[in-house]
C-alpha positions in Angstrom: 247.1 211.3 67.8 243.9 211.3 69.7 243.6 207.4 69.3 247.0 207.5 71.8 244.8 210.0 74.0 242.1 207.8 74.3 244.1 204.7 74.9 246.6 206.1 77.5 243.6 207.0 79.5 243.1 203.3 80.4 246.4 202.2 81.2 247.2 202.9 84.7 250.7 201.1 86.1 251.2 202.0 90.0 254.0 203.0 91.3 253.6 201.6 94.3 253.0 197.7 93.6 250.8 197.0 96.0 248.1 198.1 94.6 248.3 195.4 92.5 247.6 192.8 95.5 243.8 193.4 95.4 243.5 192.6 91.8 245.6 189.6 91.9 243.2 188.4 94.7 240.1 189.3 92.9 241.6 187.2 89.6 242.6 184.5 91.7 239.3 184.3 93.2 237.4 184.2 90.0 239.6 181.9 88.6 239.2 179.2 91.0 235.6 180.1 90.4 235.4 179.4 86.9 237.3 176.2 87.5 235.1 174.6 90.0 232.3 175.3 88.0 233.9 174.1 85.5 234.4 170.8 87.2 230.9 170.9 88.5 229.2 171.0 84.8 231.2 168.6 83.7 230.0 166.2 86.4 226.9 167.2 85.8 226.8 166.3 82.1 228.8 162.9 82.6 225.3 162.0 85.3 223.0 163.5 82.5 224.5 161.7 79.9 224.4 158.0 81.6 220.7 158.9 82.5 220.0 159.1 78.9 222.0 156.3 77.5 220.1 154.1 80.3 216.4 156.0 79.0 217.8 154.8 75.8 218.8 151.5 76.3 214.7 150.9 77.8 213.2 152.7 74.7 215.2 149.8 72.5 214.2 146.7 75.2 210.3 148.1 74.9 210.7 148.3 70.8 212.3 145.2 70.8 209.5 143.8 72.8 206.9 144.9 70.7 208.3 144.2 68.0 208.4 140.3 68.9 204.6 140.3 70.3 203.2 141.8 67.0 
């Protein structure tokens, strides 16, 4: 009975629905957030990951080239 107590203390549904505006704002905003940053680590990581594949590809051609001088 008291788990219903505790619960019901949390929920909170307006009767007037515009109180609901600011919050739907404040979602959206964080949303688009999260997206864009999103978007921004994943370009991020597609620049990191052709730097190292190209640091790679110049550790092989300087094995490779010592290997054939020795």
């Amino acid at each position: 009975m008291s788990k219903w107590l505790v619960i019901s203390l949390f929920l909170y549904f307006p009767e007037d629905k515009t109180e609901y505006i600011p919050a739907a704002i404040t979602s959206l905003v964080f949303l688009i957030g999260a997206i864009l940053t999103m978007r921004f680590i994943i370009k991020v990581s597609k620049k990191e990951a052709e730097k190292a594949k190209e640091h790679e590809q110049v550790i092989i051609k300087q094995m490779n080239e010592t290997k054939e001088n020795s």
